[in-house]
N, C-alpha and C positions, 0 to 999 in steps of 0.2 A: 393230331394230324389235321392240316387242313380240310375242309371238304372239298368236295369235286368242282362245286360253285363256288367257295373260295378263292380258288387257286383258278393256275391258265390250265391246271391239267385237263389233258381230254377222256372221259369216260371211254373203257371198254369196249363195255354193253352199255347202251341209251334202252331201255325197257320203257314201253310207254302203257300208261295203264296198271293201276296198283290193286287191281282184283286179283281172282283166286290163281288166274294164267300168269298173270303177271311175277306174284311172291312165290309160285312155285319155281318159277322160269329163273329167280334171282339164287332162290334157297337150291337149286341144281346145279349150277352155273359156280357158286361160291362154296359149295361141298368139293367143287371140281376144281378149284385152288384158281379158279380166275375172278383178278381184284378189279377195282375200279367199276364198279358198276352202279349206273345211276338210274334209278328207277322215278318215271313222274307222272301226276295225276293232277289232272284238272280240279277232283273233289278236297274238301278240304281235310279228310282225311283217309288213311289207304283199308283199302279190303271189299270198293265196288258195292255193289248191289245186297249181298247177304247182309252185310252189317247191320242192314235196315229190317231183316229177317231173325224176330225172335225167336219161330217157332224150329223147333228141331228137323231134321231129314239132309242135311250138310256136309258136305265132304267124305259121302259113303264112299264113293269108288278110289278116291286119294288116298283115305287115311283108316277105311274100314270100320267108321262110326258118324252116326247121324247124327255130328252134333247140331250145335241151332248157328242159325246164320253169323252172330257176332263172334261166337266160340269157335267158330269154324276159320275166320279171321285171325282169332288171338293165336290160336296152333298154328298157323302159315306165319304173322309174324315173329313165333317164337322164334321159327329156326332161323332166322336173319340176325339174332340177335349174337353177336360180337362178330358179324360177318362184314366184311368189306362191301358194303351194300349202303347206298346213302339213296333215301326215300326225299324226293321234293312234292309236296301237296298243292298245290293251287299255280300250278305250270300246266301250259300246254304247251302242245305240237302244232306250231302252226302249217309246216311244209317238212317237205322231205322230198331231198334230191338225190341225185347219182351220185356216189361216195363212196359210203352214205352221207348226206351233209342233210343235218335236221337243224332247221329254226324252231327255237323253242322259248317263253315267255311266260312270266314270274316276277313275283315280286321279291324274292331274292335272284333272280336270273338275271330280273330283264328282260331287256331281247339280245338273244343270242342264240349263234351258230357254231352248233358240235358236228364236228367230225369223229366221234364213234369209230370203233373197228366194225362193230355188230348193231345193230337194229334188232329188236322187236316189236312187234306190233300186240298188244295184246289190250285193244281199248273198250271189247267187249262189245254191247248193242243198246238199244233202246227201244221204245214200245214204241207203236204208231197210235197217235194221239185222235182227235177226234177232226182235225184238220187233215191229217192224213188221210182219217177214213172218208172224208168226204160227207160227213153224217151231218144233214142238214137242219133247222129249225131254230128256236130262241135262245136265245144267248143269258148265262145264269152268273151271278158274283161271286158265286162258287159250288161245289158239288158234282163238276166234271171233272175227271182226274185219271190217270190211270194208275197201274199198281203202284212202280217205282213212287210217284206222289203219294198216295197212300202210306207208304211204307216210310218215307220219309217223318212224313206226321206223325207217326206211330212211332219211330223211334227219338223226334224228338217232344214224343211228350205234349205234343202240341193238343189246344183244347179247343174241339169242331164247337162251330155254333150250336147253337141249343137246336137248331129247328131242322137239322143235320140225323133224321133216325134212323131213315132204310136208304138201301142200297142196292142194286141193279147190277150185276157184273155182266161186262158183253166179253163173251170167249170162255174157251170150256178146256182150254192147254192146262198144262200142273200148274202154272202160277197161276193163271186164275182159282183157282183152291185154294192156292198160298194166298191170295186175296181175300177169301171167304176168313182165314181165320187170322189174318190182321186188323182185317174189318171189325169182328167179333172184339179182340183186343181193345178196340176203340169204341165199341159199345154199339156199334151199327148193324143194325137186324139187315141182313142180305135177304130179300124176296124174292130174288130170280138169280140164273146163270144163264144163260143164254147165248145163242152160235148158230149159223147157217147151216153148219156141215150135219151131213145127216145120223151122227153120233161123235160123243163128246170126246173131244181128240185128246185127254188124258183118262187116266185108266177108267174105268168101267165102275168099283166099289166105290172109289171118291164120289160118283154121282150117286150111287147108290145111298151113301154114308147122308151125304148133302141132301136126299129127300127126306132121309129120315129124319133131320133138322129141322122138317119141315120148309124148306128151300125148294122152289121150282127150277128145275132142270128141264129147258125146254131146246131141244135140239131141231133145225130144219125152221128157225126160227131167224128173221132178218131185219135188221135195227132200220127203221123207216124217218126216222123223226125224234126232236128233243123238246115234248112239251113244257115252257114257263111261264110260269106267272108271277108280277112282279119280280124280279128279277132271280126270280129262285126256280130249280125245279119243279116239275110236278107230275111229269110223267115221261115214261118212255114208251113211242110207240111203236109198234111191230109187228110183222105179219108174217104167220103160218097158217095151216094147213088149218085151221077153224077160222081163217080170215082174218082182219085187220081189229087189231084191240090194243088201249091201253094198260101201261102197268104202273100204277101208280105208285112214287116214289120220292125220295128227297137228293139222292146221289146216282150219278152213273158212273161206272167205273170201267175202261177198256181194255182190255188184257189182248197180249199176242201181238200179231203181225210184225215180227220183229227184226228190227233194220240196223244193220251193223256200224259201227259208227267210226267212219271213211270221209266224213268230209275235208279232213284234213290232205286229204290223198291226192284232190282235184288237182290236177295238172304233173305229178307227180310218174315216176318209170311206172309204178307200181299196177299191175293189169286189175282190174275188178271182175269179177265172174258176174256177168247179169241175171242167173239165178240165185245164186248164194247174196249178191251186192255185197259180199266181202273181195279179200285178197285171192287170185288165183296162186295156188302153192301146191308144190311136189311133196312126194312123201320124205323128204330131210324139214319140213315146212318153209322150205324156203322163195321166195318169190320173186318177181319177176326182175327186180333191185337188187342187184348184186352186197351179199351182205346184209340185208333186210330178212327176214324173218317173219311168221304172225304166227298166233295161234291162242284156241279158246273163242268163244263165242263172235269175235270180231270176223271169223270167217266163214259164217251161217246161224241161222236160225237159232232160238234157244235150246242149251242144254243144258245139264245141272250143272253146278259151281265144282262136285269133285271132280266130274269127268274133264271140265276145262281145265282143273288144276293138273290133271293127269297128262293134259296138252301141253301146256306149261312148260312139266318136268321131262315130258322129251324134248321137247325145241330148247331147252337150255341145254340137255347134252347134243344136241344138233350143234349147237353154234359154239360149246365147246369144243369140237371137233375141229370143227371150220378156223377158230382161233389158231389151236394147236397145229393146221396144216394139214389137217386130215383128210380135207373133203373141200372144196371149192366153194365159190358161193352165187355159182351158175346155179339157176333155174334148171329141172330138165326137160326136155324138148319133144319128148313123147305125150302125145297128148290121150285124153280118156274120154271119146265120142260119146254118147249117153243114148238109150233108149225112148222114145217119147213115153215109157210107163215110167221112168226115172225121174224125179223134178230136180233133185241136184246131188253130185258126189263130189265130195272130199277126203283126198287131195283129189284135185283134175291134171295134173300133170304126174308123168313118171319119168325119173334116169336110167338111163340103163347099165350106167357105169355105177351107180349104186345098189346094185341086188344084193351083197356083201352087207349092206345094213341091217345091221343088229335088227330084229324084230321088237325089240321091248323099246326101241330109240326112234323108228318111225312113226307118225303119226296115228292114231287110231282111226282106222276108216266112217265116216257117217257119212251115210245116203239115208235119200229121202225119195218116198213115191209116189207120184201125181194120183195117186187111187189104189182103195186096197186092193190087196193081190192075196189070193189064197193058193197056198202049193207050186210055190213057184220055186225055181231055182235059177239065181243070178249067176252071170255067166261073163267070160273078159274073151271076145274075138278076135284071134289076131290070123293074120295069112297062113299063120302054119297052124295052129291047134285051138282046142277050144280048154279054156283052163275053166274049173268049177272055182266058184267065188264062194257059195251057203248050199249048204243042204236045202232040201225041198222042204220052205216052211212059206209061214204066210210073214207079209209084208204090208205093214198101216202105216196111212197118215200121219204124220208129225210123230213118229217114232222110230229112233235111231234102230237100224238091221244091224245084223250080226254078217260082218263080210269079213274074208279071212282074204289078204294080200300075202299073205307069206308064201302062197304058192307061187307069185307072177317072177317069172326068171325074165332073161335079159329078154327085150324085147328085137334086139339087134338093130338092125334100119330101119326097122317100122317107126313111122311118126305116128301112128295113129290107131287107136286098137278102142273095140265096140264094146260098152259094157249093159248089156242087157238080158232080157229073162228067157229060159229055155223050157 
């Protein structure tokens, strides 16, 4: 049989993005007997950021086992395997219109425009770089880099200069971890982890584990400058609470601040959430584009690869649904006001003609809080009642809460209901 790019047929589902969201979203979608689906990636091969991830802790919440980034991969693309599912590597999205009508471009494509029944969005995010961060000072031939870069080298094997031995990580989130032992992998002594915040926004033992490797772990501590010489590193400078001092090094590495990767979206129906800078979507994931879809890290901040694969496999029964007539592919129009202790929740919107949605099929709730909260309990306000969202627990920084939607019934006319702490 032809493939999808052979022929004039039109794909299904256009899935964009061949990470863990992505092949879950395809492997649901084709368990669920809908064919024609084209799945594409800009990389030149599928499975996203893990692949580049030898060490194990992968696909626990999807698959119930941590395996290592690449293997995490192979099990997502096994189950595609005799599936109506045709994967294009080195395509992208350049636009997306009202349809859906996506332009897309390849060297087996071309350029060309697909009229899709369904849309996915699942392209993931990327690190803010050092241009991002606004980090000023000498400019080096190499040795700045952040994880993704790192991890690239690392899996292909690539051989750092000789003059290449210690390493500096700025950010203290899980993948900066994940960077301490890719680094190790490539033979580079890490001497610091370091972060403004005043403790390390990934667990607690990891930093613990990291001193005892003799790694400093300096939190409340603020990247001021990039010392070089000749054109190579030589230090990074920084200032905490003992003052301003160098840390002498050959590599900086910058971990975090991570930006969902939408530029394709500019001009597009598609609404962006200015705290998330991903997709605005309802709990079917659906967004503002009728028949468009996202889901998995492209619509907030980082989170592990099983839990976006867990996104994945419900937006592929979402848009099953919507295929088969089940469900429409309106946005809905309730919206979720947020608390100033709140920095962003996902989904922001709610239908109210869909409370009837399966719980295992709507998205998984992640919020996030501008500052820890101890003993709190989040709460959804609406004109008539106050519904409980979590028991009364604590609530950190860059760590996904446990929020239960299964409570929130029809919201009736209300466009608008308050979700904050009681």
């Amino acid at each position: 049989m032809n493939s999808l790019l052979d022929s004039e047929a039109e794909p299904d589902v256009l899935i964009v993005g061949a990470g863990p969201a992505g092949l879950a979203a395809a492997a649901a979608l084709s368990a669920a007997g809908i064919e024609k689906i084209l799945v594409i990636d800009r990389d030149d091969a599928p499975g996203g950021l893990p692949r580049f991830c030898p060490h194990p802790g992968f696909g626990l919440e999807y698959c119930r086992w941590p395996h290592t980034g690449p293997g995490f991969v192979a099990r997502l693309l096994k189950t595609l395997r005799g599936r109506a599912v045709r994967i294009e590597c080195a395509t992208t999205l350049l636009s997306l219109r009202d349809g859906p009508l996506a332009e897309i471009v390849g060297p087996r494509a071309g350029l060309r425009l697909l009229s899709p029944r369904a849309v996915i969005l699942a392209t993931g995010i990327r690190e803010s770089n050092r241009g991002n961060l606004l980090i000023p000072g000498g400019r080096a031939e190499s040795g700045i880099m952040t994880t993704g870069q790192l991890q690239r080298l690392a899996a292909l094997k690539a051989r750092l200069p000789n003059y290449l031995r210690s390493l500096v990580v700025v950010g203290t989130d899980h993948v900066a971890f994940s960077a301490i032992l890719t680094a190790r992998h490539l033979r580079l002594s890490v001497k610091a982890l370091i972060g403004e915040e005043d403790r390390v926004m990934s667990y607690a033992p990891l930093a613990w584990l990291a001193r005892a490797c003799g790694i400093e772990v300096a939190t409340g501590t603020r990247t001021q400058s990039i010392a070089t010489a000749g054109g190579r590193v030589r230090a990074i400078e920084v200032a905490d609470a003992r003052g301003e001092r160098e840390i002498g090094c050959d590599a900086i590495l910058f971990s975090g601040k991570w930006l969902p990767e939408v530029a394709f979206l500019c001009g597009s129906p598609v609404e962006i959430d200015q705290r998330t800078n991903g997709p605005v979507i309802d709990q079917a994931m659906r967004t503002t584009c009728s028949g468009v879809f996202a889901a998995g890290n492209v619509l907030h901040g980082v989170e592990s690869s099983g839990w976006c694969a867990v996104e994945g496999a419900r937006v592929g029964a979402s848009v099953e649904r919507y295929l088969r007539g089940e469900m429409d592919g309106a946005q809905g129009q309730a919206e979720f006001a947020r608390s100033s202790e709140i920095d962003f929740i996902v989904p922001q919107r709610w239908d109210d003609q869909l409370t009837h949605l399966d719980p295992k099929i709507r998205i998984p709730v992640t919020l996030r809080v501008a500052n820890d909260l101890h003993k709190r309990r989040l709460v959804l306000l609406t004109d008539q009642s106050e519904i409980p969202l979590s028991r009364r627990q604590a609530f950190l920084r860059q760590r996904r809460a446990a929020v239960d939607f299964n409570n929130i019934g029809g919201l009736g006319a209300q466009r608008r209901a308050l979700i904050t702490f009681a």
